[in-house]
TIPA-46612 format. One record per residue: x, y, z of N, C-alpha, C in turn. Coordinates in steps of 0.02 Angstrom, whole numbers, plus 50000, padded with zeros to 5 digits. Each point is the difference from the previous one (the first is absolute). Example, Ala and Ser with C-alpha at 12.3 -4.5 7.8 and 13.67 -1.06 7.14 Angstrom:
BEGIN
506604971650390499555005950000500455006050000499825005349964500425005950003499615005550037
END
This chain:
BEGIN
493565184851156500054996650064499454994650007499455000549976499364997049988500194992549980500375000249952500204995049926500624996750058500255001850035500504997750051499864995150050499695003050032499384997850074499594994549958499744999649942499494994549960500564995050003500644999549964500284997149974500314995250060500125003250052500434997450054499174994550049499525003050001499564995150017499814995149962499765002449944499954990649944500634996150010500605002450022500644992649977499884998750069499905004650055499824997050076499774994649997499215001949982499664994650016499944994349973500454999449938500244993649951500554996550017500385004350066500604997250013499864996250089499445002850022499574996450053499704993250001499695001349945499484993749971500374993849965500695001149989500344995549949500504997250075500025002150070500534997150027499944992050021499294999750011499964991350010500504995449948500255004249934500304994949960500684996250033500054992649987500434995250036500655000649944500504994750026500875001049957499654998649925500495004149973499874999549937500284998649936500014997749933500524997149971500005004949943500114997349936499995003749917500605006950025500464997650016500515005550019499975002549944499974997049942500315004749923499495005250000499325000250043499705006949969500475006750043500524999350026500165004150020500635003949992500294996349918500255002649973500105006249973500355004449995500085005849957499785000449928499355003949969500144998049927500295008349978500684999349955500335006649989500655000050042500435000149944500445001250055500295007550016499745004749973500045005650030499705000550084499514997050000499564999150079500464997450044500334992849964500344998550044500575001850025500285002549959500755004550014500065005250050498985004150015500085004250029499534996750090500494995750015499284996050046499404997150001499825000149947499354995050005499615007750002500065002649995499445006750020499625001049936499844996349961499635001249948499185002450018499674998350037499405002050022499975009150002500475003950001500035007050004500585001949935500344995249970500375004049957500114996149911499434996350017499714994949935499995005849941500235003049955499815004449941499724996649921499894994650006500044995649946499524993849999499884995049975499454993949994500194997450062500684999350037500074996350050499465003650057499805002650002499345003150033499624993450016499804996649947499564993950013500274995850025500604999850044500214995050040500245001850056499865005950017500275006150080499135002850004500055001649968499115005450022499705002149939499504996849974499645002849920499845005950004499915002150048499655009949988500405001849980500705000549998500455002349959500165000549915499664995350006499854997249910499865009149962499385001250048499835007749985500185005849964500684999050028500295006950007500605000149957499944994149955500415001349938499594996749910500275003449954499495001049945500024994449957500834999149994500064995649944499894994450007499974995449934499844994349997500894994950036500034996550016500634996950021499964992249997500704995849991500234996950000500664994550049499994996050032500295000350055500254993350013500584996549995500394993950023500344997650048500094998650049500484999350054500194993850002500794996350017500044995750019500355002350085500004995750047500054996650063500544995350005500594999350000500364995750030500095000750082499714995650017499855000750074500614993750046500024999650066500204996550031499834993850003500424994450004499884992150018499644998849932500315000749936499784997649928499295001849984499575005350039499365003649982500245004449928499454999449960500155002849948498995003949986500155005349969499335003849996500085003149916499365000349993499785002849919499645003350010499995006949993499315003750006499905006049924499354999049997500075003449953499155005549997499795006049963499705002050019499735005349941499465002849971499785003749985499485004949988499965006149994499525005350013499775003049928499325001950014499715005249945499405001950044499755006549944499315002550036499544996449968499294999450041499244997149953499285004750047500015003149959499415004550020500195004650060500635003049953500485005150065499944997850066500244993650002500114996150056500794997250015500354999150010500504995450002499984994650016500334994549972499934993450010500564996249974500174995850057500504997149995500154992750008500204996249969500374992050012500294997549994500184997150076500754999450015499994988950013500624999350001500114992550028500535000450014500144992750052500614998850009499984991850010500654996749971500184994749998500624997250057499894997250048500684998850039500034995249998500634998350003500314989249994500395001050049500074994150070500304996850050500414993649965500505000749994500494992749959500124994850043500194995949984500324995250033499724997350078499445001750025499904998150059499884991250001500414997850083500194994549982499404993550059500004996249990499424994850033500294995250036499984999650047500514997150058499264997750034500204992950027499534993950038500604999150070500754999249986500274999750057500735001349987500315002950041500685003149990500324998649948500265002349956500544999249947499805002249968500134997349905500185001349946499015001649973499795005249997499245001549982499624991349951499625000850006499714994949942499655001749933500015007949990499645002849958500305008050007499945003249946499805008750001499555002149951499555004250051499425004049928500235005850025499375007449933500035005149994499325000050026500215006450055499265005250017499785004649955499555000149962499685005349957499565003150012500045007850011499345003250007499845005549944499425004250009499785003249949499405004050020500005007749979499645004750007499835002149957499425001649978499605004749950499515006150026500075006149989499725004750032499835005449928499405002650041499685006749959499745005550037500395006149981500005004750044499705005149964499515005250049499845006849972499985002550050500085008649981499825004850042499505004949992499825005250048499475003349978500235007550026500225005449977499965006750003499515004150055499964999050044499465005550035499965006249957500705000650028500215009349972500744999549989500285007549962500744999549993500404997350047499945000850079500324997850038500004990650029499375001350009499724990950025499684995249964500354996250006499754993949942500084991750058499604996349983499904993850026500154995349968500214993350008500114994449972499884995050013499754994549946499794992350032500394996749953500204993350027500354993549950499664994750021499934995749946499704993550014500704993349978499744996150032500704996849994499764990149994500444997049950499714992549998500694998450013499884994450048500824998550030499904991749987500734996749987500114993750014500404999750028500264993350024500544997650034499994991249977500474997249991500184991649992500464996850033499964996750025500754996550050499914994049979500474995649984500054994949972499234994649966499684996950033499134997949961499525005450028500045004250044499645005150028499945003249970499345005149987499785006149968499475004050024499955006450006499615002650024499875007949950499475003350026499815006649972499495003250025500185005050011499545003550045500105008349966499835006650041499815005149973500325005650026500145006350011500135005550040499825006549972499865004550041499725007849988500675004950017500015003349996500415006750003499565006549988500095004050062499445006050009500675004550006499995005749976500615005450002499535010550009500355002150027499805008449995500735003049978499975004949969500515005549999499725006049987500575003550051499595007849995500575005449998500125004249942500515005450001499745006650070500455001350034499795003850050499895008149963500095004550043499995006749987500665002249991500664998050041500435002549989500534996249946500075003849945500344998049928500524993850025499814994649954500544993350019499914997050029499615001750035499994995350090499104994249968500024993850013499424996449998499944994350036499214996950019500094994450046499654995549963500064994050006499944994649970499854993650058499414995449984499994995950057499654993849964500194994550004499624994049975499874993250063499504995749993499924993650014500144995149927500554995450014500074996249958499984991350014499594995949955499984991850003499514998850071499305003549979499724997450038499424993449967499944996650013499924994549960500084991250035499734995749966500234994150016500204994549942500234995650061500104991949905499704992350022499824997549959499574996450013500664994550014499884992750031500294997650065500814995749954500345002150014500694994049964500014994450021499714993550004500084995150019499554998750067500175003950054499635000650068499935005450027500285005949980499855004250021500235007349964499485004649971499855005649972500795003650042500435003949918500445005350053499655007350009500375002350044499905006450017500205007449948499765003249967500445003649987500375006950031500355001349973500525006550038499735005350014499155002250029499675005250009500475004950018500045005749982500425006850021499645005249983500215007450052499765004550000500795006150008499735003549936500885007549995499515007749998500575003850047499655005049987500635005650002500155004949967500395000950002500205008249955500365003649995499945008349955500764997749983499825003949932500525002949953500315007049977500735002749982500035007450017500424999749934499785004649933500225001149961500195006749972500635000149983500105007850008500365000649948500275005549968500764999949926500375007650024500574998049945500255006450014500175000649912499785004349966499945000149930500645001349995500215006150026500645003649954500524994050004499894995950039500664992949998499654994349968499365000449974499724994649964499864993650051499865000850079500044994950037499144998450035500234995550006499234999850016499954992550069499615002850060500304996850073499494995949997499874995150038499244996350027500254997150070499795000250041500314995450073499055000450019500064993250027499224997250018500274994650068499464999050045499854996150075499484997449979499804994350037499634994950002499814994350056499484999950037499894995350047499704995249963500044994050017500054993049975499614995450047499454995449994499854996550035499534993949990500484993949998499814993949983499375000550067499444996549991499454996050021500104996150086500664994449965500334995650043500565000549982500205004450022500824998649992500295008550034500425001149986500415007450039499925005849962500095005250040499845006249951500655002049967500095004849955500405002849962500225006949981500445003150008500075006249970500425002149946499814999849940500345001849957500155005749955500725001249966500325009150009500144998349924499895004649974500435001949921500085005949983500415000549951500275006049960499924998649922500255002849970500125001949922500455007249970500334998350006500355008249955500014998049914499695004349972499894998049924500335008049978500514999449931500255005749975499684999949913499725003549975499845002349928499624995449980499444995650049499824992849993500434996649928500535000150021500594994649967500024996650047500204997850062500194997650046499945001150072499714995750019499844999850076500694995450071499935003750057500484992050042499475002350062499714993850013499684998650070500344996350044499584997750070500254997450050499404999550060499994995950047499504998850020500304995950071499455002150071500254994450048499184998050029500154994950008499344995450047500134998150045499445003150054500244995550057499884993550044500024995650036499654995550025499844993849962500614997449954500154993949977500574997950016500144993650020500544997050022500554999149971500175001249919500454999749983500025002549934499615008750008500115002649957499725008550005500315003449974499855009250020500195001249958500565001949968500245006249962499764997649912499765003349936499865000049938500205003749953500304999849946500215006149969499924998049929500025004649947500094999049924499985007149967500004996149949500085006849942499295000049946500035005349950499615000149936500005003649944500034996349962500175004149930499165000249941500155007649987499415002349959500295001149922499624998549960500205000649904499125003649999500085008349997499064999849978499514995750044499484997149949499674994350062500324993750017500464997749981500424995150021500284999850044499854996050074500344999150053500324994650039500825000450016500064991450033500185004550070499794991950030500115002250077500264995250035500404998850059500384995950030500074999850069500044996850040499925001250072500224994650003500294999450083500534994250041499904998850057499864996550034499724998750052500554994650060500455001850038500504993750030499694999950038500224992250032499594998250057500734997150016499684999550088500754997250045499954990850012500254999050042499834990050014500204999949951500475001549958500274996249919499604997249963499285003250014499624996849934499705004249955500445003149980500045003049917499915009150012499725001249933499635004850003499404999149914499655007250012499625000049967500015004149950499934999649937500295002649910499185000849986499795006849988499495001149944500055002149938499794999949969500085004049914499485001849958499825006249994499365001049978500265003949921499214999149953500175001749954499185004149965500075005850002499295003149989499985006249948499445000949965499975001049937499395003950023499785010249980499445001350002500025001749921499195001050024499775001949873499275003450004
END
């Protein structure tokens, strides 16, 4: 209860101190990396099992052994396209991890006065991060990420930095754990006239894992409160039913976006070989969202 009460006052008072932050841009850090995460709501901060840890909450990094391997692509809405890619090992029974991601904006077009554009460039941005965690004890472990960010818009360039502070703590009662991070607290130095903001957020949120052997099944359903800096809060829900870890089907709902809630996918296991897939529709007829992950432990 100790490790509870600690945990819930440090993200307090980080989630106090960070509200002066103004609108904010680098939407791509708020991508899903994994598409298992995303299939199951975005709830990766409590149900991260894998390197994608370093992009939901690094204390998680912790609490798994192997070395791993990790690819995602992002086909996102309005011709966003994402690359992420990521990997883990131990160094001085530590975990440590590094991750990036590459996103391209196509075709955006340069208009001076009504009609036919006079130009189109690509928005390019880019993240580099290094994550570790640290073990208290079997149950609680902590996490930090450091993060080098860019962004480019047509002759503009900028770069600036971000932190990621994370806790997780397995409770007393078997399955059940809480998990809580501050993520992208940080700044970038000015694009032209003026420095953007980044997507400061704070999740806090438990996970409930349970099996039933004699059917080879194995449950996970996890909650999650969500809360951008400047912007609206969030609640996000997932599941997982996984059978003989051959195969998993998730599903996931969020709430409090304008034109989008429900998530779902599948996953297939070979040994340590895993692909994963998640779908994301959105309404207003502008698209939906395709992940595809491809991860390798050794």
């Amino acid at each position: 209860m100790k490790k509870f009460i600690l945990i819930l006052i440090l993200f307090s008072s980080i989630h106090l101190f960070a509200q002066s932050a103004g609108n904010t841009g680098l939407s791509f850090l708020k991508f899903g990396f994994g598409a298992r995460n995303s299939a199951m709501g975005d709830v990766g901060n409590v149900v991260s099992n894998d390197l994608t840890a370093l992009h939901y909450n690094p204390s998680r990094l912790s609490f798994t052994e192997n070395n791993e391997v990790m690819f995602t692509h992002n086909s996102w809405i309005q011709d966003i396209s994402s690359e992420m890619f990521g990997i883990k090992t131990y160094i001085f029974d530590l975990p440590v991890a590094v991750g990036f991601n590459i996103t391209n904006i196509s075709d955006l077009e340069v208009r001076q006065i009504p009609g036919e554009p006079v130009s189109k460039f690509d928005a390019n941005y880019f993240y580099g991060s290094l994550s570790t965690a640290y073990k208290v004890d079997e149950d609680f472990s902590l996490g930090l990420t450091l993060k080098y960010l860019y962004e480019g818009l047509l002759n503009d360039e900028s770069t600036g930095f971000g932190i990621d502070l994370g806790a997780s703590y397995f409770l007393p009662f078997e399955g059940l754990a809480l998990s809580a991070v501050v993520r992208n607290l940080g700044s970038m130095n000015e694009l032209r006239n003026e420095a953007t903001k980044l997507p400061s957020e704070f999740r806090i949120g438990s996970s409930y894992n349970f099996k039933l052997q004699d059917y080879k099944l194995d449950f996970i359903a996890a909650a999650e409160y969500q809360k951008y800096f400047d912007a609206n809060d969030h609640l996000n829900f997932g599941f997982e039913i996984s059978y003989d870890r051959l195969i998993a089907i998730r599903g996931g709902y969020q709430t409090n976006y304008e034109s989008r809630n429900f998530t779902a996918g599948i996953g297939l296991l070979w040994g340590n070989l895993k692909f994963d897939y998640s779908y994301i529709p959105f309404s207003l007829g502008i698209g939906s969202g395709n992940l595809f992950s491809l991860g390798f432990k050794f």
